[in-house]
PLY file of the C-alpha trace (Angstrom):
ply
format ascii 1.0
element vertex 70
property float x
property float y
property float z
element edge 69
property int vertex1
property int vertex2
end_header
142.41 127.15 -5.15
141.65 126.03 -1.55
140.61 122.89 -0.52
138.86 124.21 2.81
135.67 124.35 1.38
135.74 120.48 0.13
135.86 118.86 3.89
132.66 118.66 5.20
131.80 119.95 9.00
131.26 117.09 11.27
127.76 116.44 12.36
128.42 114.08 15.21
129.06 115.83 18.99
131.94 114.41 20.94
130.52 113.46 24.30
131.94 114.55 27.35
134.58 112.04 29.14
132.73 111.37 32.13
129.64 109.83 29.43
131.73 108.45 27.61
133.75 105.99 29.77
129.61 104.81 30.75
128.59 101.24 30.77
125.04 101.91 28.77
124.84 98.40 28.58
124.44 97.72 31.89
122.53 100.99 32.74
119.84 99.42 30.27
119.90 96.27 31.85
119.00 97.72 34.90
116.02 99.63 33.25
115.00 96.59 31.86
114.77 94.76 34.70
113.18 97.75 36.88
110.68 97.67 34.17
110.05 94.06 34.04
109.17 93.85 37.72
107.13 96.76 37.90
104.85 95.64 35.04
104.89 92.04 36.84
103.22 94.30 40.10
100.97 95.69 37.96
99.61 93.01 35.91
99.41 89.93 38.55
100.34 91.65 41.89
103.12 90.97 44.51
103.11 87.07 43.51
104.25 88.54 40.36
107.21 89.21 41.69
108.15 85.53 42.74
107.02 84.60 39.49
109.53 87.24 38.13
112.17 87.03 40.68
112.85 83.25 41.21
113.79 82.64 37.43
115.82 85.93 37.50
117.74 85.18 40.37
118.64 81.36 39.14
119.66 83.07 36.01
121.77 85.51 37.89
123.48 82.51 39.50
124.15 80.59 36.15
125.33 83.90 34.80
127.75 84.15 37.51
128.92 80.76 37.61
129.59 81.25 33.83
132.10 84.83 34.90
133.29 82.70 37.56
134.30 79.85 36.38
135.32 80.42 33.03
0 1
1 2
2 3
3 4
4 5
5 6
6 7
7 8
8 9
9 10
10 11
11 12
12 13
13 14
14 15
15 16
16 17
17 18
18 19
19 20
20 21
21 22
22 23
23 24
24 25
25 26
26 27
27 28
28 29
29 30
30 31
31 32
32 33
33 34
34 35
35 36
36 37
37 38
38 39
39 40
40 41
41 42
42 43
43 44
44 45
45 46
46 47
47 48
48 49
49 50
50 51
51 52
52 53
53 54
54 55
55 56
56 57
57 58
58 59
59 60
60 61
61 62
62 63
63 64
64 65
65 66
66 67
67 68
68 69
């Protein structure tokens, strides 16, 4: 009697190293925020981006502070 059979094939695909090793998270980050200012264009025109932009870049600084200082 072999036990062969019993072990069932493996469904999931190893990725490749190179996709792997990818920060997704911060690839989707980027989308998000690509996307964000884009629909700000759309719906309330180029002062959409201030609107859009100031908070984001005061949270960018906070979030940095945060990295930097610990």
């Amino acid at each position: 009697m072999t036990h062969a059979a019993t072990q069932p094939a493996s469904a999931t695909t190893s990725l490749p190293k190179s996709l792997a090793n990818e920060p997704w998270g911060i690839w989707a980050a980027i989308l998000f925020v690509v996307a964000t200012l884009v629909t700000a264009v759309v719906t309330m025109g180029v002062a959409g981006l201030v609107v859009v932009m100031v908070p984001a870049a005061l949270a960018m600084l906070v979030l940095l502070c945060f990295i930097v200082f610990g």
